[in-house]
C-alpha positions as CSV (number, residue, x, y, z in Angstrom):
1,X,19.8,-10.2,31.8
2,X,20.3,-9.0,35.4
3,X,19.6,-5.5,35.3
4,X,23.9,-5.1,34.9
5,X,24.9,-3.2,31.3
6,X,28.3,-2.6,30.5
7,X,29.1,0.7,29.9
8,X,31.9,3.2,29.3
9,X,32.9,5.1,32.2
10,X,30.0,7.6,34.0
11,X,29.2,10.6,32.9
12,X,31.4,13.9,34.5
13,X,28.1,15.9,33.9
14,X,24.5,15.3,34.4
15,X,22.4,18.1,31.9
16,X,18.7,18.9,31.9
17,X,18.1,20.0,28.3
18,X,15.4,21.9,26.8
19,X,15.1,22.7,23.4
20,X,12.2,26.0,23.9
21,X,12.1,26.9,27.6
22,X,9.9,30.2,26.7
23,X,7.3,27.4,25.8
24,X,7.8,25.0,28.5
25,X,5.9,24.8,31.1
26,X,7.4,25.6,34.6
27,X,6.0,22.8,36.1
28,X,7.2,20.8,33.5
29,X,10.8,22.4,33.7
30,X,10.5,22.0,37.6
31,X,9.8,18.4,37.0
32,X,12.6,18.2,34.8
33,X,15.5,19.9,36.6
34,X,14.0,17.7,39.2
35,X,14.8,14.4,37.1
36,X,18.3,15.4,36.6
37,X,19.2,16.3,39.8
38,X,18.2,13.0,40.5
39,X,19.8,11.2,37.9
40,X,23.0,12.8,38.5
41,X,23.2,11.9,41.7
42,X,22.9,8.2,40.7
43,X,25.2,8.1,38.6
44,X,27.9,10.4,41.0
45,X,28.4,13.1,38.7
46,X,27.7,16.9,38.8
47,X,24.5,17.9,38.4
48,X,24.7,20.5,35.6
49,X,21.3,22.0,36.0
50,X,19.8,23.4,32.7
51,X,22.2,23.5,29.8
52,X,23.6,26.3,28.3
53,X,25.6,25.1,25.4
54,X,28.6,24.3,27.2
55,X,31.1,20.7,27.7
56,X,29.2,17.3,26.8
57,X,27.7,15.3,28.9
58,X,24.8,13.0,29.7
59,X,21.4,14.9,29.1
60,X,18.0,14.5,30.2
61,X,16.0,16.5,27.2
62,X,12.5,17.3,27.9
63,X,11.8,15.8,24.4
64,X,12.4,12.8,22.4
65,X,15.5,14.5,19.8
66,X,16.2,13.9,16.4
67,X,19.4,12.7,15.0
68,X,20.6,16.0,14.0
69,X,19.7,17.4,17.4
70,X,21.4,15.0,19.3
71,X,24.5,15.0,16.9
72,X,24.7,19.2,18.4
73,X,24.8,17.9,21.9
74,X,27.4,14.8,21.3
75,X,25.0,12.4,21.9
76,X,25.8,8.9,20.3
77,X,24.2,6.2,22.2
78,X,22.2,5.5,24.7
79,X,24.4,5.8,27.3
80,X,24.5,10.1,26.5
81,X,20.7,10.6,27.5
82,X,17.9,9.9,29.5
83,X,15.4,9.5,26.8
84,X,15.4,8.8,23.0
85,X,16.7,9.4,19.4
86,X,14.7,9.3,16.1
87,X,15.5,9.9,12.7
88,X,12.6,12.3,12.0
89,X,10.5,14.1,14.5
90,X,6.9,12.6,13.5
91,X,8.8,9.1,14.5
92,X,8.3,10.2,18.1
93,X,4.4,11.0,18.1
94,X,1.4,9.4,17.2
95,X,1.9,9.2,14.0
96,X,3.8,6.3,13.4
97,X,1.0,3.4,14.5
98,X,-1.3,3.7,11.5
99,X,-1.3,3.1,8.0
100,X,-2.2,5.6,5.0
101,X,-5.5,5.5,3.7
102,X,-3.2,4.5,0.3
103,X,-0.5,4.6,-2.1
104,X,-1.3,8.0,-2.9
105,X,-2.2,9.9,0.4
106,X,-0.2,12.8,1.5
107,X,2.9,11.6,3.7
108,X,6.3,13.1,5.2
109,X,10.4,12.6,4.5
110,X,10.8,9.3,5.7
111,X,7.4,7.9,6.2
112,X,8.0,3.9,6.2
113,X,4.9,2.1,5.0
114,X,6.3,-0.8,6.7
115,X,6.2,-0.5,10.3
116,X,2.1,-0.3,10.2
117,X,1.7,-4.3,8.8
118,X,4.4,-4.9,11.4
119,X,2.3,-3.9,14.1
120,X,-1.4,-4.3,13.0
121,X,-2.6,-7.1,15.1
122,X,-1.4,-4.8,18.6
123,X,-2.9,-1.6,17.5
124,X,-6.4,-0.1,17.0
125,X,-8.0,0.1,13.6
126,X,-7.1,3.5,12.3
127,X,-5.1,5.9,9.7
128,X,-3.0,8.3,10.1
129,X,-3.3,11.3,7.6
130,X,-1.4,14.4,6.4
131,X,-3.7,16.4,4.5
132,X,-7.7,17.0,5.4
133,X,-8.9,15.3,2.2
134,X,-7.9,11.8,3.6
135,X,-8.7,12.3,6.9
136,X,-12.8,12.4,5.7
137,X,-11.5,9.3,3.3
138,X,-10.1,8.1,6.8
139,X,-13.6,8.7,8.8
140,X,-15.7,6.9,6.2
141,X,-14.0,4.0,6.7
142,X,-13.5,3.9,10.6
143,X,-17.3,5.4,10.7
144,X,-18.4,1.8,9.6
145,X,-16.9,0.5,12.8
146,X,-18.2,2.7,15.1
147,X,-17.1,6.4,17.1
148,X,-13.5,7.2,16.2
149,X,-11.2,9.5,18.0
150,X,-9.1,12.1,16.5
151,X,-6.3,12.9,17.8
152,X,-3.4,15.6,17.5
153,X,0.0,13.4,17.0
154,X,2.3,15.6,19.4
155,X,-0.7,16.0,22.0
156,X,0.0,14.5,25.5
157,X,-1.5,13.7,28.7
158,X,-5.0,13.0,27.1
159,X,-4.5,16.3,25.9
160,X,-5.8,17.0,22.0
161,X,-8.2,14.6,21.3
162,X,-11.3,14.5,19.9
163,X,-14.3,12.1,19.4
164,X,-16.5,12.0,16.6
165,X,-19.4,10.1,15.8
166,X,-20.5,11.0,12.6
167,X,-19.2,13.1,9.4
168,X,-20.7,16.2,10.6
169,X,-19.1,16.0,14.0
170,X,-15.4,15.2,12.6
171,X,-16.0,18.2,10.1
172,X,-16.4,20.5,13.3
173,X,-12.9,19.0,14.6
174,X,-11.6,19.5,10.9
175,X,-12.4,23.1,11.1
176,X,-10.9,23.7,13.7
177,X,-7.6,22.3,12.8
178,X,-4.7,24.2,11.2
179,X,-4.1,22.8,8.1
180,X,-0.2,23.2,8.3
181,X,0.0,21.3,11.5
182,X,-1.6,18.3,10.3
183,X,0.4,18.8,7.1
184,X,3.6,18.5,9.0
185,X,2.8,16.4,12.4
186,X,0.1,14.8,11.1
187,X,-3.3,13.5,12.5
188,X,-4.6,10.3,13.9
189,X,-7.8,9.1,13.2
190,X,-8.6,5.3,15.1
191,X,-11.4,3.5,16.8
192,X,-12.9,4.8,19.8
193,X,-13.1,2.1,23.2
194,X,-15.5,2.2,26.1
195,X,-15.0,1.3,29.4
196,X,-11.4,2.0,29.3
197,X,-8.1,1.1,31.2
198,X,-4.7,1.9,30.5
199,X,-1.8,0.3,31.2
200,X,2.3,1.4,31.2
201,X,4.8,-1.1,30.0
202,X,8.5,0.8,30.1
203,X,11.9,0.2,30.2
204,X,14.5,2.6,31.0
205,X,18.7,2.0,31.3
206,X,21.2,4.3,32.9
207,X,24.8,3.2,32.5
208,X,25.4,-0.3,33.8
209,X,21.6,-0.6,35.4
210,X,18.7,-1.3,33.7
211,X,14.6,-1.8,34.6
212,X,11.5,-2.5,33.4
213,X,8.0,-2.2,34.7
214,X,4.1,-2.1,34.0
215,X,1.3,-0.9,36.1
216,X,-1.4,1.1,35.8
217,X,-2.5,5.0,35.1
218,X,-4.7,7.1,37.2
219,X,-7.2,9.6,35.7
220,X,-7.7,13.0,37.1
221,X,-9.5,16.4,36.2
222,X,-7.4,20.0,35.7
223,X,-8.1,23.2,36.6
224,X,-9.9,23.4,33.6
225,X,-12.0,20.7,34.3
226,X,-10.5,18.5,31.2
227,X,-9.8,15.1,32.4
228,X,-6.1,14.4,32.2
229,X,-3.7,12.2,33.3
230,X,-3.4,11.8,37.0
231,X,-0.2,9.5,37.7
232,X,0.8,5.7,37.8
233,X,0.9,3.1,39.8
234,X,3.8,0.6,38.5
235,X,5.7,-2.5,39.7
236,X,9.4,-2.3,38.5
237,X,12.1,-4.8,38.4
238,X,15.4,-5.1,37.9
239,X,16.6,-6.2,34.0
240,X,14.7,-6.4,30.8
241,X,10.9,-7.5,29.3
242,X,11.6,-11.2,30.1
243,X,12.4,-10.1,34.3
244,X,9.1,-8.8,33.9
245,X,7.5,-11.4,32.6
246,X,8.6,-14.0,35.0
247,X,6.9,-12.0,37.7
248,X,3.8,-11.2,36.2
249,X,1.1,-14.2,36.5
250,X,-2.1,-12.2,35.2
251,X,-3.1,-13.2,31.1
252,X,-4.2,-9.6,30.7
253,X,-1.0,-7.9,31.8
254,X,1.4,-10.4,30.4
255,X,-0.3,-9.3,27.0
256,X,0.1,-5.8,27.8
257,X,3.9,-6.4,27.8
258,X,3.9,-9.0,24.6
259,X,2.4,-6.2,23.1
260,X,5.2,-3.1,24.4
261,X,7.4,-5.5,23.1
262,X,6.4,-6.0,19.7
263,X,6.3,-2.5,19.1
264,X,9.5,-1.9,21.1
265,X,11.2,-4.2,18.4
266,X,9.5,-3.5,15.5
267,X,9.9,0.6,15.7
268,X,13.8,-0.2,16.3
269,X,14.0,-2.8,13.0
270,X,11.8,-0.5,10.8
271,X,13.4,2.8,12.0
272,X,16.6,2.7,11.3
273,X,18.7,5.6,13.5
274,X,16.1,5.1,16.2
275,X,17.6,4.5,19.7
276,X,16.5,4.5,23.9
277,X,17.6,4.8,27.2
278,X,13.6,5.2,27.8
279,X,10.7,3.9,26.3
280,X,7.1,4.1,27.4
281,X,4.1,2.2,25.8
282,X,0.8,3.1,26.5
283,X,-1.7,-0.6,26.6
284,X,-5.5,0.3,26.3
285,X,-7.8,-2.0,27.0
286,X,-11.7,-1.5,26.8
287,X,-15.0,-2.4,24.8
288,X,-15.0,-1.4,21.3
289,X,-18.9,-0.3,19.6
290,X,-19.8,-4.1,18.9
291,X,-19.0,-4.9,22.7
292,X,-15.9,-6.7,21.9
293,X,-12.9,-6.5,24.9
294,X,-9.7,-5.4,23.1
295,X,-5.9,-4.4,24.1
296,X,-3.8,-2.5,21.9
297,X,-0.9,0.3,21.8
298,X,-2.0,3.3,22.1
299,X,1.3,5.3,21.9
300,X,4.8,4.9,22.8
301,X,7.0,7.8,24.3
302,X,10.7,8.0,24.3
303,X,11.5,10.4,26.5
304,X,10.9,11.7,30.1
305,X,7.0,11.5,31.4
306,X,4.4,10.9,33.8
307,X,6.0,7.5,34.9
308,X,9.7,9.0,35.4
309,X,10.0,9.6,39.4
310,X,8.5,6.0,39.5
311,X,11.4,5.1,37.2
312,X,14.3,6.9,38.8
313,X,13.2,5.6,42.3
314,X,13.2,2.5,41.5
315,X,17.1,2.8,39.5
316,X,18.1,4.4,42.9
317,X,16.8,1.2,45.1
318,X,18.4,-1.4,42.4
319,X,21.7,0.3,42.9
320,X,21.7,0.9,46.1
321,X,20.7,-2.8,46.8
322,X,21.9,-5.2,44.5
323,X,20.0,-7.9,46.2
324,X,16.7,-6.2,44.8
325,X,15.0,-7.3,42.2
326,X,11.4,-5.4,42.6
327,X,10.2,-2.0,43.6
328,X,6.4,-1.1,43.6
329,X,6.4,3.2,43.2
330,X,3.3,5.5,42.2
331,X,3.4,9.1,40.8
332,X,1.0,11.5,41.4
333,X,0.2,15.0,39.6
334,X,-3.1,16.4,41.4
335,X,-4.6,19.7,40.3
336,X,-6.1,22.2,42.9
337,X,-6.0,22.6,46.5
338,X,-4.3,19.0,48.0
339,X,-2.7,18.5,51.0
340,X,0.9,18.3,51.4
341,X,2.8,15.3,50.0
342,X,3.6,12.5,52.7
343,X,6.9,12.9,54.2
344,X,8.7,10.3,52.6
345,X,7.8,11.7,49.1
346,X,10.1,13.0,46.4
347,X,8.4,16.0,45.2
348,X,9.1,17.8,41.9
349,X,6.4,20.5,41.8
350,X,4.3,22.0,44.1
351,X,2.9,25.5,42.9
352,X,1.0,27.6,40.9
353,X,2.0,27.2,37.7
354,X,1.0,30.2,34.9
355,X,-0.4,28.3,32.9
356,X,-1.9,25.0,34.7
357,X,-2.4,26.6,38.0
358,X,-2.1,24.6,41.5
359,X,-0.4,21.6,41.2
360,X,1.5,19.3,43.1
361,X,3.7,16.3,41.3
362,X,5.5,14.0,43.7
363,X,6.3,10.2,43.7
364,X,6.6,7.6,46.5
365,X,8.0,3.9,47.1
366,X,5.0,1.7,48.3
367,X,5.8,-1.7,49.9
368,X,5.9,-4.5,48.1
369,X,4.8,-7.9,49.1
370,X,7.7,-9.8,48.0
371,X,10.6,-7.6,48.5
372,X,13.7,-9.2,47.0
């Protein structure tokens, strides 16, 4: 694989879709329109700006869409979208990495029982559960282990997430759940690590260009004071997994990517309908409660994120250069007062945002010490 796909011709338009934008965040619409603009001019078409319901074109949604949504927009492949397709919503969150706590538990349309075996070994010990009842059946068992962590399936950025120690601290978090929710998205209950890293592992494809990177995420705390996250810090190169592999020396990353890749293939073989131009895999790695060091998935995301001005910058160096073959990048979203972005940057927010308050999101190229 050299990074080269072949493709049908480029797309005439370049959307930015959003499926709610009275519920999206502008920052996060900023961000967006930002991506698109971007994209469009990479792949020398019009940028379309947000989209109204008009002509097809290639989109860049805000959200990983389901197969009927993406049927509304004309989107057949991955070479329509930045971003992914999925046969049922709950295949995009959290949901999908855990087992039932049985053959009986509370489930939704589609639920594959599956795809949990398949990925076992690269995952946490946990459940996923869609009614209350088995989510104390859940806790008892996990309990044994150690602190679990709860967490809301369609939750991002750190965002929704809950640690529990005992029965009587996870019924405080039950109580304050709405029952419906967790009927219909689901809840994640898993063992809790300390001393924690995480790692990206991605790939992303435009037509006739494709990436793939890993690196590192940066912490931060919000207006709020909630610790969130804070950016990346990634090393991309041109082509698939295997590129990246044969530039990567270190055990513990190399497994960070063995593991993005078994649940990059598995979600595809056990989700039938399930397509990406983007995929995302979250790698933790920290102590569990006996002192044990572990790495596993934490999530996957197929759409745009954190890690996507790191992505785009490095499609726009490939293409521009096809001598390149790696690109370091970082992305930064920092809360507050900060000073201005350095000149060089490509910034995609830098406001008060109604809802998150100051923040600035940018992303810069950082050299690399083996450029081609």
């Amino acid at each position: 694989m050299n990074g080269i796909e072949q493709s049908r011709r480029l797309p005439p338009v370049v959307y930015a879709h959003v499926s709610d934008v009275a519920t999206t965040a502008e920052h996060e619409r900023s961000s967006l329109l930002g991506f698109a603009a971007r994209l469009a001019a990479l792949l020398r078409s019009e940028d379309g700006g947000l989209h109204g319901g008009g002509g097809q074109g290639y989109f860049v949604p805000i959200s990983t869409l389901t197969t009927a949504e993406a049927a509304q927009l004309g989107i057949t492949c991955v070479d329509d979208l930045f971003g992914g397709v999925v046969p049922h919503s709950f295949v995009a969150s959290k949901a999908i990495s855990h087992p039932l706590v049985g053959s009986g538990a509370a489930a939704v349309i589609g639920w594959n029982d599956a795809f949990a075996p398949a990925i076992e070994d690269i995952v946490l010990p946990g459940f996923t559960v869609f009614a209350v009842d088995d989510a104390r059946i859940a806790a008892e068992r996990l309990l044994a282990r150690g602190p679990l962590r709860v967490k809301k399936t369609r939750a991002n950025a750190g965002r929704g997430q809950f640690v529990a120690s005992d029965l009587a601290s996870l019924e405080t978090v039950l109580r304050a759940l709405d029952p419906d929710e967790t009927a219909q998205h689901g809840l994640v209950l898993e063992e809790n690590l300390c001393e924690m890293s995480t790692f990206s592992v991605g790939q992303v494809r435009v037509p006739r260009l494709m990436a793939s990177y890993v690196g590192t995420q940066r912490q931060t705390r919000n207006n709020r004071g909630a610790t969130v996250y804070g950016g990346s810090d990634l090393m991309l190169v041109r082509g698939g997994f295997d590129e990246l592999l044969e530039v990567v020396a270190s055990p513990e990353i190399r497994q960070a990517i063995a593991q993005a890749m078994r649940f990059h293939v598995a979600a595809q073989a056990c989700f039938p309908g399930l397509y990406m131009s983007r995929a995302n895999y979250d790698i933790l790695m920290g102590r569990d409660a006996q002192g044990a060091q572990r790495s596993a998935v934490l999530e996957q995301s197929w759409r745009v994120g954190g890690a996507t001005g790191a992505e785009i910058a490095a499609l726009e160096v490939f293409l521009a250069d096809p001598a390149k073959r790696r690109v370091r990048a970082s992305c930064f979203e920092i809360f507050g007062a900060s000073p201005l972005p350095p000149p060089h940057a490509v910034v995609y927010f830098r406001g008060i945002d109604p809802d998150a308050g100051a923040l600035t999101k940018y992303t810069v190229l950082r050299p690399d010490d083996n450029p081609r």
